[in-house]
Each structure stands twice: as C-alpha cells, then as structure tokens.
C-alpha positions as CSV (number, residue, x, y, z in Angstrom):
1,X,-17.7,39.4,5.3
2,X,-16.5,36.9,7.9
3,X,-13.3,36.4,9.8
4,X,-12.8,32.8,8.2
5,X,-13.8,30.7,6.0
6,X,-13.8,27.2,5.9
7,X,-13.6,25.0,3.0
8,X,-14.9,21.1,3.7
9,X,-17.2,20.2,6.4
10,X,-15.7,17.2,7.7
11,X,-14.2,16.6,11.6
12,X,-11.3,18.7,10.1
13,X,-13.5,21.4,9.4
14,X,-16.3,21.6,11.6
15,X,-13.8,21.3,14.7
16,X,-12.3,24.6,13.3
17,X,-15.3,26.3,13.4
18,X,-16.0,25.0,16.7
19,X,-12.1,26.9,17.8
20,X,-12.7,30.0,15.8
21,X,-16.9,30.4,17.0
22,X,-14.9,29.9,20.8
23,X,-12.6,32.6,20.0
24,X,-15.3,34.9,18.7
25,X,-15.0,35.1,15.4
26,X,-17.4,34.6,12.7
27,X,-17.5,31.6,10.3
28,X,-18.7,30.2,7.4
29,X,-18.4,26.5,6.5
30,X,-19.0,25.5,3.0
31,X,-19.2,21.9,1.9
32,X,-19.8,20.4,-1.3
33,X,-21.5,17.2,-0.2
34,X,-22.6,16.2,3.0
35,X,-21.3,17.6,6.3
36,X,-19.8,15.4,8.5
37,X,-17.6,14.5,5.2
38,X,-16.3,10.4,4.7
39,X,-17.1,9.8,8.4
40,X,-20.3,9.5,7.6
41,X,-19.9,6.3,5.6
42,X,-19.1,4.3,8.4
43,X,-21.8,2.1,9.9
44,X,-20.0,2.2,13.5
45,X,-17.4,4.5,14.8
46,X,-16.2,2.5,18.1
47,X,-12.6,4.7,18.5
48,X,-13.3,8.4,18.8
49,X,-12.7,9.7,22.2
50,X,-15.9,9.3,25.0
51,X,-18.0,7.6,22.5
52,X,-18.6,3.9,22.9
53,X,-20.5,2.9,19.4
54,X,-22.0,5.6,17.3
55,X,-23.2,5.8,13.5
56,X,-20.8,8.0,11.4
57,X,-23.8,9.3,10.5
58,X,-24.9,10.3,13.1
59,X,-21.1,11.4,14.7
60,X,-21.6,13.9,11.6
61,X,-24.7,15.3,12.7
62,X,-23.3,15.8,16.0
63,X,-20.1,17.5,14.9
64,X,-22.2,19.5,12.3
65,X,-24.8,20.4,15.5
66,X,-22.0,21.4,17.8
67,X,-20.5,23.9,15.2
68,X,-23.5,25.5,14.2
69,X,-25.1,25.9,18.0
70,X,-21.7,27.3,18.7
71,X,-23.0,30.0,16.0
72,X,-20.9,29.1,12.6
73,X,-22.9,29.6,9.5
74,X,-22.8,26.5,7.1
75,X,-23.4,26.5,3.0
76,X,-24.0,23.5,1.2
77,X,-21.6,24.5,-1.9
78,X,-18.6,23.8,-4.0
79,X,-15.6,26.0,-3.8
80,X,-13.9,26.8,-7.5
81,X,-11.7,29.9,-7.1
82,X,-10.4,31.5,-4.0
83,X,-9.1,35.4,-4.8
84,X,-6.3,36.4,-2.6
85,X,-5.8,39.5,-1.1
86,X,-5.8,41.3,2.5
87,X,-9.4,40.1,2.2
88,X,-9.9,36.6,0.6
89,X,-13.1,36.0,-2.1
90,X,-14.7,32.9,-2.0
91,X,-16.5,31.8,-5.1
92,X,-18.2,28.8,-5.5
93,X,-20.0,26.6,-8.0
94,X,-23.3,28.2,-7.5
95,X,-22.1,31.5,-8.3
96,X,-22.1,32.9,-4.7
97,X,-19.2,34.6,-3.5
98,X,-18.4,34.8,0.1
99,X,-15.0,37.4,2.0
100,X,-13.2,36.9,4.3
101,X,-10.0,37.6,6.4
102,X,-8.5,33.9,6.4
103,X,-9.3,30.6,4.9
104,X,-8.6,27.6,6.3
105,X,-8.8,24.3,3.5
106,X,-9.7,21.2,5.1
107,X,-11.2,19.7,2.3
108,X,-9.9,16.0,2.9
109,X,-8.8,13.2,0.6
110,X,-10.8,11.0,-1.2
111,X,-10.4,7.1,-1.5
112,X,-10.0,5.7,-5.2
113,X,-13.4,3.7,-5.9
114,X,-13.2,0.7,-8.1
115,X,-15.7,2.7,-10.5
116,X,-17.8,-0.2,-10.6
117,X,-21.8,-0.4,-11.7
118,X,-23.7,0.2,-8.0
119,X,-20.6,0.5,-6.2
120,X,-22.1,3.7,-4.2
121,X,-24.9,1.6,-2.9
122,X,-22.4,-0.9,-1.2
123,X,-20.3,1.8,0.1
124,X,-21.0,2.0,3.9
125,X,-22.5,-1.4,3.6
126,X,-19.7,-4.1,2.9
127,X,-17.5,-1.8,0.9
128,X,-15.1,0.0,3.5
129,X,-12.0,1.5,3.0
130,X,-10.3,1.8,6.5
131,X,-9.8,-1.6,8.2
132,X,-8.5,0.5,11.2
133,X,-11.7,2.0,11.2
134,X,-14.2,-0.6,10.7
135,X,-12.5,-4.0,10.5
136,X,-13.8,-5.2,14.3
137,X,-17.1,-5.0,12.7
138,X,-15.8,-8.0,10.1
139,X,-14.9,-10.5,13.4
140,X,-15.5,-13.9,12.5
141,X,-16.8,-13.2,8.5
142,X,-15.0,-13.2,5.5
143,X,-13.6,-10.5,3.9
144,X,-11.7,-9.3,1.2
145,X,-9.2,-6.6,0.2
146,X,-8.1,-5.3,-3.0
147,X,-4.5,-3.8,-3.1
148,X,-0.9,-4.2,-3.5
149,X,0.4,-2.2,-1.6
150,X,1.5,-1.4,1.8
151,X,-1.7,-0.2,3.0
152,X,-3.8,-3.0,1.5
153,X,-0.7,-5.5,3.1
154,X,-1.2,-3.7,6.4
155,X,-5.1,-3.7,6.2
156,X,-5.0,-7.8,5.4
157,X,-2.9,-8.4,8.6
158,X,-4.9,-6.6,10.9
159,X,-8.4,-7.8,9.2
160,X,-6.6,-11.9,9.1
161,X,-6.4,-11.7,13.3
162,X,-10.0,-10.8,13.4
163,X,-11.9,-12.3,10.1
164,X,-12.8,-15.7,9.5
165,X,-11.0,-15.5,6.2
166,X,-9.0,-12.7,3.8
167,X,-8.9,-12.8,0.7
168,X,-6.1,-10.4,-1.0
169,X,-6.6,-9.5,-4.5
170,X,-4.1,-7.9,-7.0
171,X,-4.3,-7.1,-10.3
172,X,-0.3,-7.9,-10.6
173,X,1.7,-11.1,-9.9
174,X,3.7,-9.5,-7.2
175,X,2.5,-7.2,-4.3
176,X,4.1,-3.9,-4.4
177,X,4.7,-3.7,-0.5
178,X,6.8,-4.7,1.7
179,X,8.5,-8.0,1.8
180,X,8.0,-8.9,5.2
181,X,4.7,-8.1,5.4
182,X,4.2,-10.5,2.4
183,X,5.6,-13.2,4.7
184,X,3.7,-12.4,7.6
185,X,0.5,-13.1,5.2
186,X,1.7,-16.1,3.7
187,X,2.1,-17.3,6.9
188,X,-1.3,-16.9,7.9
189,X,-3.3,-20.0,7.1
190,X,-6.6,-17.6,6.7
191,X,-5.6,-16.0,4.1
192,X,-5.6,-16.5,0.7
193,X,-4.0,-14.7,-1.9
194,X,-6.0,-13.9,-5.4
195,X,-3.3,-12.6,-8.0
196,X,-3.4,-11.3,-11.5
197,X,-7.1,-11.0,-10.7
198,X,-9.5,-7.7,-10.8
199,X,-13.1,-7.2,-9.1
200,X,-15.3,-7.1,-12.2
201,X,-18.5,-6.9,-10.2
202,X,-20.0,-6.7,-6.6
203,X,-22.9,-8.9,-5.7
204,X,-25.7,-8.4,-3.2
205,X,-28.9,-6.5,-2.9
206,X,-28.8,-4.0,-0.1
207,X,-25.2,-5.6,1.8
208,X,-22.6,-6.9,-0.3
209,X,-22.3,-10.5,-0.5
210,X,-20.0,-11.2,-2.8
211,X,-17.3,-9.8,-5.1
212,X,-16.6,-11.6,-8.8
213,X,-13.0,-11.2,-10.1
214,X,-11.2,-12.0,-13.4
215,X,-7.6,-13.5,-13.9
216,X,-5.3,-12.4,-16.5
217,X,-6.6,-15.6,-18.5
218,X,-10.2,-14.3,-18.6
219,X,-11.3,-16.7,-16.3
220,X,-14.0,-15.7,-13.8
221,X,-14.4,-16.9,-10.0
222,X,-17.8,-15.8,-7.3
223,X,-15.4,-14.8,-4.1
224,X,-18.3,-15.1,-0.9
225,X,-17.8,-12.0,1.2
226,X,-19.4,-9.7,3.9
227,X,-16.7,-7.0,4.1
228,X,-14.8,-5.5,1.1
229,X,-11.6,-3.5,2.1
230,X,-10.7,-1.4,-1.2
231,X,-6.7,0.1,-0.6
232,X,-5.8,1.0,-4.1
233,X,-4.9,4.7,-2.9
234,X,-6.6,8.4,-2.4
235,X,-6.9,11.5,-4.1
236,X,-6.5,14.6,-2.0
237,X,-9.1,17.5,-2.8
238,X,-6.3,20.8,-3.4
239,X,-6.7,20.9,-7.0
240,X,-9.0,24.2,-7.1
241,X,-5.8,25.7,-4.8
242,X,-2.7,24.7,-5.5
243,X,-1.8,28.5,-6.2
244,X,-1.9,28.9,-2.6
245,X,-0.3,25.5,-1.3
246,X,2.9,23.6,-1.6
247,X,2.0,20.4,-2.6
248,X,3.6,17.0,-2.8
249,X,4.0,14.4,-6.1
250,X,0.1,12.8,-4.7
251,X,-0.8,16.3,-4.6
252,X,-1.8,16.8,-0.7
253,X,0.0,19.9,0.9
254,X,3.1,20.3,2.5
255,X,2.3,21.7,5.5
256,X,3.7,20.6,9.3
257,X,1.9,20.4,12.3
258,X,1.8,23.7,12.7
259,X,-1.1,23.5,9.8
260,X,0.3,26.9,8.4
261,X,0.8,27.5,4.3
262,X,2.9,29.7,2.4
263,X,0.2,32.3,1.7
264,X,-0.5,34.4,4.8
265,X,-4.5,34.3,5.8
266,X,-4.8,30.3,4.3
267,X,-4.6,27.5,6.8
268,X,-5.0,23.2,5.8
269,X,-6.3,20.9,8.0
270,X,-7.1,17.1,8.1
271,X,-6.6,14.4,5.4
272,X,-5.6,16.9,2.3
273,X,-2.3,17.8,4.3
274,X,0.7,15.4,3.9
275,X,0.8,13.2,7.0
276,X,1.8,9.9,8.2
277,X,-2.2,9.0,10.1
278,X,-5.5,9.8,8.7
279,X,-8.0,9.2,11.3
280,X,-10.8,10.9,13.0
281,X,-9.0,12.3,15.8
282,X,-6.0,13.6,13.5
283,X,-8.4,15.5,11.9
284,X,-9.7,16.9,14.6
285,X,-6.5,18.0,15.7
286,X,-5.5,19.7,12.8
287,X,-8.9,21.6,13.1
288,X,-8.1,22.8,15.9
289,X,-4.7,23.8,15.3
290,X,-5.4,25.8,11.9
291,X,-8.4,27.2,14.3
292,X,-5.7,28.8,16.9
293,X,-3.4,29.9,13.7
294,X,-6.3,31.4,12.2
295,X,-7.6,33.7,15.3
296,X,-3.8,34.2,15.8
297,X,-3.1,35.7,12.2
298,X,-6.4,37.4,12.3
299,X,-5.4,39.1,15.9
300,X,-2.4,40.6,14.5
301,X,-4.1,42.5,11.3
C-alpha cells in the first residue's frame, strides 16, 4: 500500500514524487520504458533552469536519482488497468498489482514516428522532434522538416534563422498551417520547400546524413542533411484510462492548471494533459502541482 502512485517516469512524474516524498508520503513510480521518459533522447538540453548544457540522458538520471534519494520506490512496468475505489489497484503488464490512495497519470505524449526501417537508431542522432528543444544544435547545417502544419511551419521558421538551409517537406500540395507563416517561409531565401513529396528512407550509419523522398510522380531525390525535424503530430498515452479522464478529440485530458480530474484520488500531469506548451519545465510544473493536489486530497481522507 502506498499513498500515491505515479504512472510515467518522466520530469512530469519524477518531480511528483520529488513533492509527495517532501510531503512525507510514500510513492511508487512505475514506468514502462526508460525513466527520465522522451528527455532522454535529446543529445543536449541547454534551456532547463541552472543547467548550462547537459545530456538528456543524463538530466534523466539526475531527475530519476533525486526522486529515489528522496525515498520514492520506482518499477520498471507497464500499467494496463487501474481499479477505482477509496483505495486505487494498480495492475500492470507483468501481472503485479500495486494500492494506493491516489494516482496521479503523467504518462506523456508520444511523437508520431515516420515508421521507417532503422528510424530508432537516428532518433537522438539527427532525427529530433522539438526544434525549440534542440534546433541551436543545427546552427550553420542543413536541416530538414517534415510537416504541414503549424508546428512544422513554426519549427522551419525558427530552424531557417539558425540553419544553413531548411528544407520543408509535405506529402500535400498545400501546407495546412497558417497563411502567414507560409509567407514568412517563402520569404526566406534558405529555405526550400519539397511538396507532394514523402521521406521513403533515412541515410547514414550512426548520424543521419541524409533523408530520400518521393514525389507524387514516383520520382526519387537524396536530400543532404544533418538534422531531421519530424512535426507530423503526437499521440498522448490515456488510452488504458480514459474511464477516469475527460479527454479531448486527440485524446489528451481536459484538465486545467489545477492538474485535478473528475475522479477524486486521480491527478494528470505533463504532456498527456491538454495544454498550449510542452516543454521540460511545463512538465515539471504540473508535477508539482498534481504533487500538492495529491497530499492535499490525501490529508483530507
């Protein structure tokens, strides 16, 4: 039995354990994949507070460190059923179960992979999908991104004042996004746009080097790259617990700032709730928000 439970071990999470281990109660952490969560990818984190340059690796070692010296408990698991109740059961894909008084989901949100042969390899090592997060490391190389929306239109703006050259390929004619920012990019003599085309492969051995596309024509053209910006959307992880959540049309949960849900005990934190920015220090401000909601609801039992 423990006071919470927390599903997904990313910044989200792990700064929740960090809040509810502070405010003396007992935690478990369970994570299906590697704690730390996406961070991890990252080959440089350069804008989390009081740290210059670090890996995201190692950023998620740290974070997972701090919440287990603080005394949380961590399982490397999958969660597939949560039973509700005054006391909440925790089963996972193992077969363990785990109970506890309150939950709080901070399982994240996934980006959509191209589901390309190799793909993984590159991810973390050309393929990047978070030009806020890692486009300085692109300066003065060419890059590419692959979208049509108005997060792949954003990310080519930002990456064209920094990158040597942006490519912008769409499987469609016409972008989706904005107007304006269409005009801003046509504007920019840097970048190049690569319509009715799809990435069909991505070349290099250990770092990407390359992407190869194909137009609607069949024709196929070797694209020279160091950076791959993929924007073509994300998947939030709430499908085990939509019982418990109100969730959107793109399936993340509708739940404010205040991190709270419609089931009393069950908290969300970090990239699976609805939100205007994903980033590393969002997250860690929802942790700690569905931290204090947490010892809160568990203070007046």
């Amino acid at each position: 039995m423990y006071d919470v439970i927390i599903i997904g071990g990313g910044p989200a999470g792990l700064t929740a354990a960090v809040y509810c281990r502070r405010a003396g109660k007992t935690v478990l952490v369970i994570e299906k994949a590697a704690f730390g969560g996406q961070i991890t990818w990252s080959p440089r984190v350069e804008n989390f507070p009081s740290v210059q340059s670090i890996s995201g690796a190692e950023l998620g070692d740290r974070l997972t460190s701090q919440a287990m010296d603080q005394g949380a408990e961590v399982e490397l698991d999958e969660v597939t059923e949560i039973l509700d109740g005054p006391v909440k059961t925790v089963k996972t894909d193992s077969g363990a179960q785990f109970q506890a008084k309150a939950v709080i989901l901070a399982t994240g949100a996934k980006p959509r992979e191209l589901g390309l042969p190799g793909e993984e390899g590159f991810i973390g090592n050309g393929e990047c999908f978070c030009a806020t997060c890692d486009g300085a490391f692109f300066a003065g190389r060419p890059v590419a991104v692959n979208g049509g929306g108005n997060a792949a239109l954003q990310d080519a703006v930002m990456l064209a004042e920094k990158c040597s050259k942006v490519y912008l390929i769409h499987r469609r004619a016409e972008f989706r996004g904005e107007e304006a920012l269409t005009e801003i990019l046509k504007g920019k003599a840097n970048v190049e746009f690569v319509l009715e085309s799809r990435i069909v492969s991505l070349n290099g051995s250990s770092e990407l080097e390359g992407v190869t596309v194909e137009n609607a024509r069949g024709e196929k053209r070797d694209i020279a790259v160091e950076g791959l910006f993929v924007c073509v959307g994300r998947e939030p992880v709430n499908g085990a617990f939509a019982k418990y959540l109100e969730l959107d049309g793109a399936g993340y949960a509708l739940s404010g700032e205040d991190c709270l849900t419609g089931t009393p005990g069950v908290f969300v934190a970090g990239d699976c709730r609805k939100k205007e920015v994903r980033q590393l220090t969002t997250a860690a401000a929802d942790g700690s928000v569905a931290a204090l909601a947490a010892c809160r609801y568990l203070d007046s039992l």
